[in-house]
C-alpha positions in Angstrom: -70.9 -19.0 43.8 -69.5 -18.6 47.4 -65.8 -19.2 47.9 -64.9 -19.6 44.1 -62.6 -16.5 44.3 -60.6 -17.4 47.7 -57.0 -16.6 46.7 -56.2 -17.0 50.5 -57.3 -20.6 50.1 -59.6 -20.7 52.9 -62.1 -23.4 52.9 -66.0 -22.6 54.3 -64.0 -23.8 57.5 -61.4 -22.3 58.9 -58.9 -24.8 57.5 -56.7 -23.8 54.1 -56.0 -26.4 51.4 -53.2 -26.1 48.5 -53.0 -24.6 45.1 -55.5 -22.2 43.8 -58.6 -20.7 44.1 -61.6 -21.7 40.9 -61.5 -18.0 39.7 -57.5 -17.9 39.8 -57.1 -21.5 37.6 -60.1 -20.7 35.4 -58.5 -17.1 34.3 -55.3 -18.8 33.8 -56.5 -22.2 31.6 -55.9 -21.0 27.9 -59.4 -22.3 26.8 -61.7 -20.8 29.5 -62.2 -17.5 31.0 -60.2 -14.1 30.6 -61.3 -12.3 33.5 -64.3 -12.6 36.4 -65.9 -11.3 39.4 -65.8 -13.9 42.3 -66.3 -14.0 46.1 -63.2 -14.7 48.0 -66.0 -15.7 51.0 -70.0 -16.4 51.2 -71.8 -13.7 49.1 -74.7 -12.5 50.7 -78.9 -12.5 49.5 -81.8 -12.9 50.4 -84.6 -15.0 50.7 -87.8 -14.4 48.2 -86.3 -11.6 47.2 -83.4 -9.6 45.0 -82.1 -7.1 47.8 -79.8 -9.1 49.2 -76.1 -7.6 49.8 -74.7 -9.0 46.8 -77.4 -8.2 44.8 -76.9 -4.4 45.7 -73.9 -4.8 43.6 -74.6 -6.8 40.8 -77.1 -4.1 40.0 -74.5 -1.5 40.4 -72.2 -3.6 38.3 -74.6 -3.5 35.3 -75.3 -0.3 35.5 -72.0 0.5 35.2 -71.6 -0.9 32.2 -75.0 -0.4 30.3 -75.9 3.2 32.6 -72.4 4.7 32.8 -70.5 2.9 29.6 -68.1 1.6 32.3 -67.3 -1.3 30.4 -64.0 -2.8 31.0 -64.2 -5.4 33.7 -62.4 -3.9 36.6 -64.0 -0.3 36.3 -67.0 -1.8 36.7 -66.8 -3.8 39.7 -64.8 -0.2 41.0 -67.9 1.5 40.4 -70.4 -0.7 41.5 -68.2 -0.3 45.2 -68.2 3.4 44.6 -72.5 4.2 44.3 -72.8 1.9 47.1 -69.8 3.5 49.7 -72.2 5.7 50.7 -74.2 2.9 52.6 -71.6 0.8 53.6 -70.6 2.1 56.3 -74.1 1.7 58.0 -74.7 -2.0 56.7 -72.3 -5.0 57.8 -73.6 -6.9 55.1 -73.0 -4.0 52.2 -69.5 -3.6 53.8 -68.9 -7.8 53.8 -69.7 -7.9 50.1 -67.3 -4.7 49.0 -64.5 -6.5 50.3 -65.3 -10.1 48.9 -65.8 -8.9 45.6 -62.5 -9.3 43.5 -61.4 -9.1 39.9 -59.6 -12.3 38.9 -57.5 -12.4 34.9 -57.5 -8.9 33.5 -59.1 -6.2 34.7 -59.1 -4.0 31.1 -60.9 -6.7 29.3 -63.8 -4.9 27.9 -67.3 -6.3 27.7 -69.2 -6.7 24.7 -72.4 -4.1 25.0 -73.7 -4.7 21.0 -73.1 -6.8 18.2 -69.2 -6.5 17.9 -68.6 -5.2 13.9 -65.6 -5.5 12.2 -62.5 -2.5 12.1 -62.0 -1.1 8.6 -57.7 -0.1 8.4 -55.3 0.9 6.2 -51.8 1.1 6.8 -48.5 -0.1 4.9 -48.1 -3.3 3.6 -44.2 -2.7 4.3 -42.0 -0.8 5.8 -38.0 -0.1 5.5 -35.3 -1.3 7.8 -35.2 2.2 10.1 -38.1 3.1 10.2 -39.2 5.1 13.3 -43.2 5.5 12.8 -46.0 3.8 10.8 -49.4 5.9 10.1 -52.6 4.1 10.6 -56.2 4.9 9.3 -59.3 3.1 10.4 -63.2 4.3 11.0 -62.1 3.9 14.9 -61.6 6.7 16.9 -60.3 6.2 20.4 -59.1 2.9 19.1 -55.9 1.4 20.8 -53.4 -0.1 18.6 -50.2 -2.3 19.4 -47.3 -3.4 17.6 -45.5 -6.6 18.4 -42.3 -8.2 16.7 -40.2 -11.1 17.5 -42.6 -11.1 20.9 -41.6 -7.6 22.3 -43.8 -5.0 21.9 -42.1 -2.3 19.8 -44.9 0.9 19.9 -48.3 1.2 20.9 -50.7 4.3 20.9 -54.7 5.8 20.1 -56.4 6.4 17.2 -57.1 10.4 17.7 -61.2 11.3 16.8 -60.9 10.8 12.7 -59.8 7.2 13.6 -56.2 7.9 12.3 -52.7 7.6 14.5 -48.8 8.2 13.5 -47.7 5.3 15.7 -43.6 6.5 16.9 -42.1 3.8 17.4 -40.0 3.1 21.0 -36.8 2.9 18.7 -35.8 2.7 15.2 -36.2 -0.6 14.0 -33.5 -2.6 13.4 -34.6 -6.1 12.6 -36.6 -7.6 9.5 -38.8 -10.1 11.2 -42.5 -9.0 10.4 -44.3 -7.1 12.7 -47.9 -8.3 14.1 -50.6 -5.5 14.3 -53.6 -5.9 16.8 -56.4 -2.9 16.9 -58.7 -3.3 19.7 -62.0 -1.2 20.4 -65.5 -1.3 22.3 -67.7 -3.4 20.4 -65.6 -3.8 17.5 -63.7 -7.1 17.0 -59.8 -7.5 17.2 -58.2 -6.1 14.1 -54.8 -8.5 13.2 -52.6 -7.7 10.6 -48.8 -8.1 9.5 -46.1 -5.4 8.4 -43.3 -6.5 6.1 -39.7 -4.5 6.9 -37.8 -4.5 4.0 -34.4 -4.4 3.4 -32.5 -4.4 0.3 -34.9 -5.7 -2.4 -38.3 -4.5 -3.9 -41.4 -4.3 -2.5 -44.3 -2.6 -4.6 -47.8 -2.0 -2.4 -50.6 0.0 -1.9 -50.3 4.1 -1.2 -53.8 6.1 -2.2 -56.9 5.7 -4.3 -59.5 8.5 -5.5 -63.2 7.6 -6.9 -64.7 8.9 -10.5 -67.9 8.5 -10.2 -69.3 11.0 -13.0 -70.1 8.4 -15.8 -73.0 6.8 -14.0 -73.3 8.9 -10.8 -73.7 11.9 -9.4 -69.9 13.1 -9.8 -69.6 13.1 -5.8 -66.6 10.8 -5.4 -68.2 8.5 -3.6 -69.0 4.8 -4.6 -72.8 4.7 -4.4 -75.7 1.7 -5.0 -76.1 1.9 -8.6 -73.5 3.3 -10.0 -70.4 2.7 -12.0 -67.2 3.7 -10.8 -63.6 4.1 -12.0 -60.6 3.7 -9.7 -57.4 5.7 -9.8 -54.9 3.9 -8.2 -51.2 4.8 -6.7 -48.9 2.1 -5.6 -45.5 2.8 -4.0 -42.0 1.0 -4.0 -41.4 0.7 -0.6 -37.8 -1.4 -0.4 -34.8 -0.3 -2.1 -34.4 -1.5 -5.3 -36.3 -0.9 -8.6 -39.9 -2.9 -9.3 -39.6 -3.7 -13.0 -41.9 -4.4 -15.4 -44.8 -4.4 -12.8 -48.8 -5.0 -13.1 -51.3 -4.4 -11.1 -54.4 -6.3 -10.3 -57.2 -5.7 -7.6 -59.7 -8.6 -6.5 -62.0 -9.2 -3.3 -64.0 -11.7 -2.0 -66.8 -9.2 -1.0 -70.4 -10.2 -2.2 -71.1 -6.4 -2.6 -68.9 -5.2 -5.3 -68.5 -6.3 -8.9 -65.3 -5.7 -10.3 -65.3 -5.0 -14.0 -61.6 -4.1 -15.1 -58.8 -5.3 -12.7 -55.5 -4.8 -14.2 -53.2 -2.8 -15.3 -49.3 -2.0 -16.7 -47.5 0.2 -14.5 -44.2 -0.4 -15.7 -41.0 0.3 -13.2 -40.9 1.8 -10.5 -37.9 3.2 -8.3 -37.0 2.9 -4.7 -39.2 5.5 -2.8 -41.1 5.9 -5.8 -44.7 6.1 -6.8 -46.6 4.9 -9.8 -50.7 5.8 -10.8 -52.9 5.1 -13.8 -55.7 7.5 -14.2 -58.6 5.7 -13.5 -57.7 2.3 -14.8 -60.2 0.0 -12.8 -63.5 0.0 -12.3 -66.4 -1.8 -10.7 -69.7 -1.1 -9.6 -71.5 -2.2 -6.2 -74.6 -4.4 -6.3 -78.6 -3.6 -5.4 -78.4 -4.3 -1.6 -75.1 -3.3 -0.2 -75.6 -1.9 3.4 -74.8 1.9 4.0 -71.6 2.2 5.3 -70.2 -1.1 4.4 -65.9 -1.0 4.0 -65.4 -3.2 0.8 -62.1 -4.7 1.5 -59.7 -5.1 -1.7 -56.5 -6.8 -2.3 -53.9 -5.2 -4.7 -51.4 -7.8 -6.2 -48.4 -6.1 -8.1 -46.4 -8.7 -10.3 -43.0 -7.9 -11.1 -39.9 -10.0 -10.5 -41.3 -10.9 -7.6 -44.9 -10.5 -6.3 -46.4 -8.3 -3.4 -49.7 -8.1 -1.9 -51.8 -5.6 0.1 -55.0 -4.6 1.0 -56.6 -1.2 1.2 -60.8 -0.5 1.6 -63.3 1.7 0.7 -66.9 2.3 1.7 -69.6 2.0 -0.1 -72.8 4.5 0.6 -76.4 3.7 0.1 -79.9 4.4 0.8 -80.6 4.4 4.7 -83.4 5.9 6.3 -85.1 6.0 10.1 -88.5 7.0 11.3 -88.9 10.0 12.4 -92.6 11.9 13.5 -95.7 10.1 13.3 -99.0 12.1 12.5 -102.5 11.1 12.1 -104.5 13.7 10.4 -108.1 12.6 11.0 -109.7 16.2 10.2 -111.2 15.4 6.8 -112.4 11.8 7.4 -112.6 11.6 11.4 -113.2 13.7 14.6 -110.1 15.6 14.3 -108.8 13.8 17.7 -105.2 12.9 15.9 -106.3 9.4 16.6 -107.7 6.2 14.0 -110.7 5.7 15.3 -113.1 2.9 14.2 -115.1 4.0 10.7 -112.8 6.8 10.0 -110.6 7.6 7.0 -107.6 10.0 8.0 -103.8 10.2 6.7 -100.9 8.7 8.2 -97.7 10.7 7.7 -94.4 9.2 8.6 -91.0 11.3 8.4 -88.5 9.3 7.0 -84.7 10.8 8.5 -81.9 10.1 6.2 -78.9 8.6 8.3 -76.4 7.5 4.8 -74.5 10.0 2.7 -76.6 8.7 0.0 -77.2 11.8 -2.4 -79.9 10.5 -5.1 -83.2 11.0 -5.1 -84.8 7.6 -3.7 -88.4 6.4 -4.8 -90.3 5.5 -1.9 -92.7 2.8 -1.1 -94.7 1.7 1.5 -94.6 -1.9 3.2 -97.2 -4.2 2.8 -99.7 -4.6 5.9 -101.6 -7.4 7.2 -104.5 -4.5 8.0 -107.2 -5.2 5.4 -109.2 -2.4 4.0 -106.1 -0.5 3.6 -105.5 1.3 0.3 -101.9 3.5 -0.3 -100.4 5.6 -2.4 -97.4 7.4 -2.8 -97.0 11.3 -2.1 -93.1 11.4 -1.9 -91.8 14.9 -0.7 -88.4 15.3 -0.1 -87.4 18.1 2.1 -83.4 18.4 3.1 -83.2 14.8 4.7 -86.2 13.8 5.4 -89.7 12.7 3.1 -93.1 11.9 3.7 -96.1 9.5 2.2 -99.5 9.1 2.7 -101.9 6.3 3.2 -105.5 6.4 3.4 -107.5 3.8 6.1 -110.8 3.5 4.9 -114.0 1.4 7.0 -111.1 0.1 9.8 -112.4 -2.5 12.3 -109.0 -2.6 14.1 -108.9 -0.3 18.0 -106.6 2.4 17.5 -103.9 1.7 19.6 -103.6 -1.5 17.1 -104.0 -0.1 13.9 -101.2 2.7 15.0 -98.4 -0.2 16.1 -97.5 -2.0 13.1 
């Protein structure tokens, strides 16, 4: 659209008018757009074709983002100026374009390249009145994380390459209003949370957890498909005065697990103190839980008052890629490593394991809408990889068809 992004108000004639520019209201109207790439005068193409001016750097601009992994709104339009400045000074219309093309709303938004998935965190349900850092872990590495309260932000930092951060804070705090937590990544949707500060009462939460899988399992520590596993649990007494008579209960609302014992006495508990019981939950995860996935739980400690927090863990499961595809036509064919019409040969497949998945895994081949197809099984498992076998018998299909399925 030409003239959508003229925050000089000039019209397509050389008179002005008032107020502001489409790209300037639109990245300011709480409902619409957060940032955009507008001309400030007539963009530039051409006819029958996509090599006009402008299109030069909408390509560019793409790129960027899908070629380079430029993908925050302003380095992008940067770049797509920078692979064409080479040019520009030998084309008018090239040169028109670079200067026409603006950023309007914020230039760090970052643009979606995937399927955004959620971030997995842990961090303290509470905090005391002083504190001066909070520690952060998440499955986010390069992740930027903020902290807000009363609507100034009071520390901010990155996750280093494990994901984790020991946010300092820009002063010791001194207030008890909560504090608002926002985690922000590349194809990974906003994380929000809230941190209690605590001040002169109890507050009983969350502190570490540790997997016993060797009832079921493979003794690994890690909650697998199929097992049974029981959870060791520490909470902490994060304000400063006792927790008494406290229990402890975990829940979630994730389809994937199946908690079987949620409670437990944990008695008091002192300021700055800690409390475990030795494997006193349990629960198992059910048939089709994705590799990977972070099973989010919520701990509820009952004492004379209540407290709630949240802490995850991820569950691990069977997941596989295809790797190498061979056709062995020697026996039944001409040997060409192709399935040729009339031939009988063997198809072998690697399958890579991608999971952390440590039991063995039966394998068995999809159904096909080939006919005149028999398999079976010949499952060898080599360090992460495994291969079957299936035998084509009196095929009709052409090769390149019978191999694409």
């Amino acid at each position: 659209m030409c003239y959508n992004g003229s925050f000089d108000n000039r019209e397509t004639t050389p008179n002005t008018y008032g107020g502001d520019c489409f790209a300037e209201k639109i990245t300011t109207i709480e409902t619409a757009e957060v940032a955009c790439v507008a001309n400030s005068r007539y963009g530039l193409y051409s006819p029958g074709n996509t090599n006009g001016a402008s299109q030069y750097f909408d390509r560019e601009f793409y790129d960027a983002i899908f070629g380079e992994g430029l993908t925050m709104i302003g380095e992008a339009n940067g770049d797509s100026k920078s692979d064409l400045a080479g040019f520009i000074a030998n084309d008018n219309g090239l040169r028109w374009c670079c200067y026409i093309l603006n950023v309007f709303g914020d230039p760090t938004m970052d643009i979606w390249t995937a399927v955004p998935t959620a971030i997995a965190a842990d961090y303290p349900a509470a905090v005391p009145l002083g504190a001066t850092e909070i520690t952060f872990q998440t499955d986010a590495p390069g992740a930027r994380i903020g902290l807000m309260q009363n609507g100034n932000l009071i520390g901010r930092g990155l996750t280093d390459a494990n994901g984790d951060l020991v946010l300092e804070l820009f002063s010791q705090l001194a207030a008890i209003d909560s504090i608002q937590v926002s985690m922000i990544l590349h194809n990974r949707t906003r994380h929000l949370g809230n941190i209690i500060v605590v001040s002169g009462q109890a507050f009983v939460c969350y502190e570490s957890h540790s997997i016993n899988d060797t009832l079921t399992g493979n003794g690994n520590g890690l909650p697998e498909y199929g097992e049974t596993s029981k959870l060791s649990l520490s909470v902490n007494n994060m304000g400063q005065q006792d927790a008494t008579d406290v229990t402890v209960s975990i829940s979630s609302n994730d389809p994937y697990v199946v908690i079987t014992d949620s409670s437990e006495y944990y008695g008091n508990i002192g300021p700055g103190q800690s409390a475990i019981v030795s494997e006193g939950f349990e629960f198992s995860l059910t048939s089709d839980v994705p590799d990977g996935h972070d099973v989010l739980f919520t701990l509820r400690a009952e004492g004379q008052d209540n407290w709630e927090s949240n802490f995850t863990q991820a569950a691990c499961a069977p997941a596989f890629s295809s790797g190498l595809l061979v056709i062995d036509d020697n026996a039944g064919g001409n040997g060409n490593g192709l399935l040729d019409p009339g031939e009988t040969a063997e198809l072998i497949i690697q399958l890579i394991k991608l999971s952390r998945f440590k039991r063995n895994v039966n394998i068995t081949p999809p159904n096909t809408v080939f006919s005149n197809i028999i398999f079976y099984n010949k499952p060898v498992f080599r360090r992460s990889s495994c291969k079957f076998t299936r035998i084509y018998r009196q095929s009709t299909r052409r090769c390149f068809n019978t191999q694409s399925f």
